[in-house]
Phi, psi and omega in degrees: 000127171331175150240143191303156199240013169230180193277141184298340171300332202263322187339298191271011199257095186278176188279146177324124164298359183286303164304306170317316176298328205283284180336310174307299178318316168307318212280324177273347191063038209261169182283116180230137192266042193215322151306138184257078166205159202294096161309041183193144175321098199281184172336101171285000166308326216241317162315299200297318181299301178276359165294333178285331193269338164277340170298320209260029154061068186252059193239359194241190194306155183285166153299160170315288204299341174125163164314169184276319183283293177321292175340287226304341190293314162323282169351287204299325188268064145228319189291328192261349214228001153212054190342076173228136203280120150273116161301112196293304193332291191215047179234333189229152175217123202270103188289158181265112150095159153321288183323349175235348175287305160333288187293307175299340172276341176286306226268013175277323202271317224261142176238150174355094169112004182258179224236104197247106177270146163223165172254136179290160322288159216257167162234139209328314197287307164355295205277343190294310191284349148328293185302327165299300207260022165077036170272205208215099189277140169229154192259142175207118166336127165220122179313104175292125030270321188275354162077034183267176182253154163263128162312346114340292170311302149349293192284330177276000166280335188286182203206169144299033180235356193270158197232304200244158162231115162274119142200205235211081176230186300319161209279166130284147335278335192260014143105015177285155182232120191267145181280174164312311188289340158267350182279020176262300182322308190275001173272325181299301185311325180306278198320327185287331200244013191025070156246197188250184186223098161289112198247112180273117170238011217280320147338356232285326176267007138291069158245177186212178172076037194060032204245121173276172190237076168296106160334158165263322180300348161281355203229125197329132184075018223237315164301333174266352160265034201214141146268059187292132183252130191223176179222132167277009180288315199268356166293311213238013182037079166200096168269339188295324193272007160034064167240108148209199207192164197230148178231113179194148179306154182314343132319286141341299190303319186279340171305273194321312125004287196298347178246330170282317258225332169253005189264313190206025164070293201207159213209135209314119193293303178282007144292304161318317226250357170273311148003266168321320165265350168287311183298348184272000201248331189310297179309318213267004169302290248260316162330304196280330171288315209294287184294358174273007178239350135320297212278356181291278152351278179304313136333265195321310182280004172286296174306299212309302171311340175276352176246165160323328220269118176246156210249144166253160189266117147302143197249356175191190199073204173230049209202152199212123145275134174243153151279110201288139171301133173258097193250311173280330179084014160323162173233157232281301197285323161311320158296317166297351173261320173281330162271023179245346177259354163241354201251323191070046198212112210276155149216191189228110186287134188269347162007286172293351187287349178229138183292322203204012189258145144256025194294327183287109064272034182222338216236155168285130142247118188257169196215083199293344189286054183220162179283161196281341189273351157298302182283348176282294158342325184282322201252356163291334204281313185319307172282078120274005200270000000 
């Protein structure tokens, strides 16, 4: 008899609803609203930076932690734009993509049996990379329409076994922007219970309505216990180019290191150095991203009212939950396959996104990061449903 021939970690890990959906999608030829990345270009200006930096023989390896120029540019938008002091030197370290900022920080911090909360529903890799480094993920809801949590529940998920609080703001899958007043709750519950706080921030410049986007890692006692995680993909709409980067004290960092450093060494060089030169570019960039994705937004939820389907208004990302009608007596995933084999129109039921809720069988995720005759067309198909 083989012997089994892979590691038992992977036992619970199903294949990405990501894929799946992608699969369908190919497969039906459908409009699809359900991946999450821009079907349009980003700054060709940020193109001409890394063409100059591969011409002028910017092409072999980076330092592990990233160029020096990229850190301190990263450094200056946290001192100007939530005044908090970073050390370039030895705080920050630049990954391929959020998704290795992600991996490589669990499997530095979490060991075999601790106890990691995220809030529900979750995004897909979080838990992956939980499972991977044997930790044990526990949940604490967050509640449709406006998607907040209860404070109790909180405090009654934690255990002496808990470690960490993941968490993801602005959220994946529901466009929430968390207030001061709940990242105060969850600063308080970390410091009283010392744990530590992974904060997935790659959203960090998409809010909207005026909703500012506060670090957790800004608000007093917070820093040194906060890893903040971030993307120049999801800044600079070039996801494809997998640059993102992790923030954390020189302790954290180096844990982090130990690990990024056999996971992907170093990261694409005249990409940093376009990188580097996006961020010095940034204020006067971010007005014109912000409302073109405002104006995404609005579209959609503009369309959405012409269908059955009712939309929570996201206050940031680029990701919109709908609620499905109950016409068939379908549940997310059912619906979300009939609306890819009769509508012709993919979205992503979040369903597996919750551990322990049954609120995702009612609910949706759409993804507004598309050219507008795509979300009109997507959400027309939709109302045929």
């Amino acid at each position: 008899m083989i012997k089994k021939l892979y590691a038992s970690r992977i036992d619970g890990m199903k294949e990405s609803i990501f894929s799946t959906m992608s699969k369908l999608n190919n497969e039906y030829k459908a409009i699809n609203l359900g991946q999450g990345f821009p079907d349009f270009d980003g700054a060709k200006w940020i193109f001409d930076a890394a063409c100059e930096a591969m011409k002028s023989g910017k092409n072999q390896y980076a330092p592990a932690a990233g160029i020096y120029s990229l850190r301190a540019a990263i450094a200056k938008v946290y001192e100007q734009y939530y005044d908090l002091h970073v050390n370039p030197a030895d705080e920050i370290t630049i990954t391929a993509g959020a998704t290795e900022a992600l991996y490589s920080t669990i499997n530095a911090l979490i060991e075999p049996g601790d106890e990691v909360i995220l809030f529900e529903p979750v995004y897909d890799s979080h838990l992956a990379d939980i499972l991977v480094a044997g930790g044990t993920p526990k949940f604490v809801t967050l509640h449709a329409p406006d998607f907040s949590f209860d404070a109790k529940e909180l405090e009654e998920t934690v255990t002496n076994r808990t470690k960490m609080i993941l968490l993801n703001n602005p959220h994946n899958p529901t466009g929430k922007v968390y207030s001061r007043d709940e990242l105060g709750i969850i600063a308080d519950c970390a410091k009283r219970n010392n744990l530590l706080v992974l904060s997935d921030e790659v959203y960090e410049f998409l809010t909207f309505d005026s909703t500012p986007h506060i670090p957790i890692a800004s608000l007093p006692g917070m820093k040194e216990r906060t890893i903040t995680i971030s993307s120049t993909g999801k800044t600079f709409g070039l996801t494809g180019w997998k640059i993102g980067y992790a923030v954390a004290s020189p302790e954290l960092t180096h844990a982090i290191m130990s690990i990024h450093q056999w996971t992907t060494f170093a990261v694409n060089t005249p990409g940093q150095h376009a990188m580097s030169y996006a961020f010095g570019k940034l204020e006067e960039y971010l007005p014109d991203f912000k409302a073109l994705y405002e104006q995404k937004r609005d579209l959609m939820l503009a369309e959405l009212a012409k269908t059955k389907f009712k939309a929570f208004k996201p206050l940031g990302s680029y990701f919109m939950m709908v609620e499905i009608p109950d016409i068939h007596g379908h549940e997310a995933q059912e619906c979300a396959i009939d609306l890819v084999k009769r509508c012709k129109v993919t979205t992503v039921p979040p369903e597996m996104f919750y551990g322990k809720s049954n609120e995702g069988k009612r609910l949706l995720r759409l993804c507004f990061a598309k050219q507008d005759q795509t979300i009109i067309d997507g959400i027309g198909n939709m109302g045929k449903y």
